[in-house]
N, C-alpha and C positions, 0 to 999 in steps of 0.2 A: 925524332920521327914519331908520326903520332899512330897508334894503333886503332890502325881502320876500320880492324873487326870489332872492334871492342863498342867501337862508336856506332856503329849501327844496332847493339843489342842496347846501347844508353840512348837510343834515340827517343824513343818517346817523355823520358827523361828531360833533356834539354830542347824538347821542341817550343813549351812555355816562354822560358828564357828569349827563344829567336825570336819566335812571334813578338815577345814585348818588347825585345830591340829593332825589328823590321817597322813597326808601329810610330816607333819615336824618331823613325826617319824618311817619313814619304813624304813629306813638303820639301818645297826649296830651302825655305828658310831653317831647316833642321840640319844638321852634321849627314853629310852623305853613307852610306850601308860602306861599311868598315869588311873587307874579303877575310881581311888577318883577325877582325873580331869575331866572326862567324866562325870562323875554323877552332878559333877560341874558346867559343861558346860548344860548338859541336864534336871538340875535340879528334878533330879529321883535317886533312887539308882541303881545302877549300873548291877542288875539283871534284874527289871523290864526296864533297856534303852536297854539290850538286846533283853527281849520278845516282846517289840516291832519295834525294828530294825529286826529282823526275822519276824514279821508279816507285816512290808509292804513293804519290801525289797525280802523275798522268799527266803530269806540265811542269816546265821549266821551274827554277826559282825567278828566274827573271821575268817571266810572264805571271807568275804568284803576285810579284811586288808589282804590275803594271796593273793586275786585275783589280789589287787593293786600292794602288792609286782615283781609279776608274770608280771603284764603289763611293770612295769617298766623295770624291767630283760630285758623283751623284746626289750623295745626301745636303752638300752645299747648295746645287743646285733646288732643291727641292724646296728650303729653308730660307734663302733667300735670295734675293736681285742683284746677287755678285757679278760682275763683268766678266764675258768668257774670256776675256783678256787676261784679266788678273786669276782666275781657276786656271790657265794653261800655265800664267808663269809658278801657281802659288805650287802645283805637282809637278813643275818640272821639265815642262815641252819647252820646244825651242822657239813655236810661234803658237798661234790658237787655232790655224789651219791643221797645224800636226795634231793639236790637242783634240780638235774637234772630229778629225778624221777617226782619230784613235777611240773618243768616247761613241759614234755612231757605230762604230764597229763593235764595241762593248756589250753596247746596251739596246742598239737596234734601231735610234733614232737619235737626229743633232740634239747638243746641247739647250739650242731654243726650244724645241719642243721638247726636252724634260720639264719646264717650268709648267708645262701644262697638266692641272690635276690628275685627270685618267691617264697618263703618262705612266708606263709599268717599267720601272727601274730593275736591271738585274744586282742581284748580291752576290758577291762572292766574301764569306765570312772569311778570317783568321783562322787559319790552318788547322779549321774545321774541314777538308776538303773530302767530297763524297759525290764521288760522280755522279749518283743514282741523286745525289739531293737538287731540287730545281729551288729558288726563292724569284721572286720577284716581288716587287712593291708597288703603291700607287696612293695616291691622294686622292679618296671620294668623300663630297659634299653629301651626307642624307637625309631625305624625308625626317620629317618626325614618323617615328615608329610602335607604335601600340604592338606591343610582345603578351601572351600572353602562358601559362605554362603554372611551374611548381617552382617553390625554392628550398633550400635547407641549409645548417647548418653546420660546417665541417671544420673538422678541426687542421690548422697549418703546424703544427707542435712536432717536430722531428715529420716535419714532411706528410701525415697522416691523410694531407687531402689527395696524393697523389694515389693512393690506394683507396680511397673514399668514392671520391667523384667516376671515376669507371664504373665502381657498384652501384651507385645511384642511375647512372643510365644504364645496367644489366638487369636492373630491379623496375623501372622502366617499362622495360621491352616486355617484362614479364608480368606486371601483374596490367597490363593495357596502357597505360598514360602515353604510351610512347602511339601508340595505334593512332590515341586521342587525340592530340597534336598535331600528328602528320594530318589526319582529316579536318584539320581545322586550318589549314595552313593555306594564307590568300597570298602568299609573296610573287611576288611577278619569277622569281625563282626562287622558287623553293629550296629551305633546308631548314637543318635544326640549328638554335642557339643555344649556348654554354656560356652563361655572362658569370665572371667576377664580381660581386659587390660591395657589400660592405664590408670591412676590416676592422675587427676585434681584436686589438696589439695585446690588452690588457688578457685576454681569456685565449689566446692566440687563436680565433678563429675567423673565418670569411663565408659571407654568404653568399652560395653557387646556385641560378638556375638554369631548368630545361626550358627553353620558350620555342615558340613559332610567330610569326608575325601574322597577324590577325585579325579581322574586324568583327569577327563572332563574338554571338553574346558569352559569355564568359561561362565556361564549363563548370560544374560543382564542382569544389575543393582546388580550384585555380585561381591565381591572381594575376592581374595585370601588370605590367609595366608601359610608363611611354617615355620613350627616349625623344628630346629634342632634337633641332636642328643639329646637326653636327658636322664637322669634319674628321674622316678616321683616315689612321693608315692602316691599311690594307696590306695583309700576306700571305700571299698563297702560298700553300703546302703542300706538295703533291705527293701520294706516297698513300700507303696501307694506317689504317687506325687502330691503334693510338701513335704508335713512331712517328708518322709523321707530324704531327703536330705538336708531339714533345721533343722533336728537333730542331722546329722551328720554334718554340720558347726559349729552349738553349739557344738558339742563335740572337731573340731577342732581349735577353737576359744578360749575354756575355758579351751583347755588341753594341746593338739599334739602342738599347736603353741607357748606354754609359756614353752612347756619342751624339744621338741625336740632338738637333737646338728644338725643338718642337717644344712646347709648355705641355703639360696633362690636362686633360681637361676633368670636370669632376664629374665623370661615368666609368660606368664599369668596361669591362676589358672583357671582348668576348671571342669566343672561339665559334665560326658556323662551320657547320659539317650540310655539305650538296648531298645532293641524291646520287646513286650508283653505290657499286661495288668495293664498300669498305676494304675490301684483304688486296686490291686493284693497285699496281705499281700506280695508274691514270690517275687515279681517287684523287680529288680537290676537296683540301678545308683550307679555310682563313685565320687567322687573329686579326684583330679589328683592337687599334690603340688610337681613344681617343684624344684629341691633339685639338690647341687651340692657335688658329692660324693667326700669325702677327702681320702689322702691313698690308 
């Protein structure tokens, strides 16, 4: 007999494990979710790892494995000209009517009109589950874009930019730059960018700027940038700053980045922050990962 109690104070413990076994079995063509491996893995039986996977998750385990099924869908969809024939039978449905029924209700629209760029995908990450957390995705085509702003150089060395880059836009707001910017800002909506750029593996360092999108003559001690044509994927983060956008890293870090078929393209990776009320559950930022579309 397995001890119950026990298993719910090792749970965060063995949640890794599940996740990476639920993972290597959401296709048809993979070995079916094993109840006896689960119980195994979570050392409980396999009813009680349910009642408390619904109690601190807020949803079934069976609807966890349908939501993932459904993300994935998604990202196939998105990536390429698969037949929603073969996406219903590759996760698992019985026909592509049930498939289809099931991904409109997912994600809010059929599987045809996912193919479509402005198309906002829902995410539901790996047992990352956080009710307050919203993701959604999307494919936008952009303008060339003339940024212009500050940059600098920070160190990635045990993490160091992670405590950098917040002081660099504290120090910002404080000495004007940040005033400067926003008055300079012609975006048909406005906000600030936070681009990634260049990678210094050797000296472990990356170079971060503050930008606005612009057509002004270029301020003293600023430089420009112009980003070409592009295609980005798109993420919205809804949520108080900085958390929510370092949640959604995490999620693009530990997910989007090890599953997507997308190529990289050679720009920087940017983070915008909208207008309104940073400390705001509402507050919207993005990551913007640019992608080079095949086909």
């Amino acid at each position: 007999m397995y001890m119950e109690e026990e298993a719910v104070m090792n749970w965060s413990e063995v949640m890794n494990e599940i996740s990476d076994y639920v993972e290597q079995h959401l296709q048809r063509d993979m070995p079916e979710i094993d109840h006896d491996e689960i119980s195994n893995i979570a050392k409980c039986s396999f009813s009680f790892f349910q009642k408390v996977f619904a109690y601190m998750n807020v949803l079934s385990f069976a609807e966890y494995i349908r939501f993932r099924k459904l993300t994935l869908a998604g990202y196939d969809l998105k990536s390429s000209r698969i037949r929603i024939i073969d996406l219903s039978y590759k996760y698992g449905y019985d026909s592509p009517t049930s498939f289809t029924k099931a991904f409109q209700k997912f994600h809010g629209f059929s599987p045809s009109e996912a193919w479509k760029d402005e198309s906002k995908l829902r995410v539901f990450p790996r047992f990352s589950i956080d009710a307050n957390a919203v993701y959604t995705w999307h494919l936008e085509t952009k303008k060339e874009l003339r940024l212009i702003g500050k940059s600098w150089t920070v160190s990635t060395k045990e993490n160091q930019h992670y405590k950098q880059i917040p002081e660099l836009w504290n120090n910002c707001q404080i000495n004007g730059t940040y005033t400067l910017l926003v008055n300079c800002d012609r975006a048909s909506i406005k906000g600030m960018f936070g681009l990634f750029g260049a990678i210094d593996s050797w000296n472990e360092t990356i170079e971060y700027s503050i930008m606005v999108e612009s057509s002004d003559p270029l301020p003293e001690g600023c430089s420009e940038l112009f980003l070409p044509v592009n295609t980005w994927a798109i993420f919205n983060c809804y949520g108080k700053v900085p958390e929510a956008i370092h949640k959604g890293w995490q999620y693009l870090n530990n997910e989007w980045l090890v599953k997507y078929p997308f190529k990289h393209a050679q720009l920087p990776e940017i983070e915008w922050y909208g207008l309104g009320e940073k400390d705001s559950n509402d507050y919207l930022s993005q990551i913007w990962m640019p992608i080079i579309e095949e086909g």
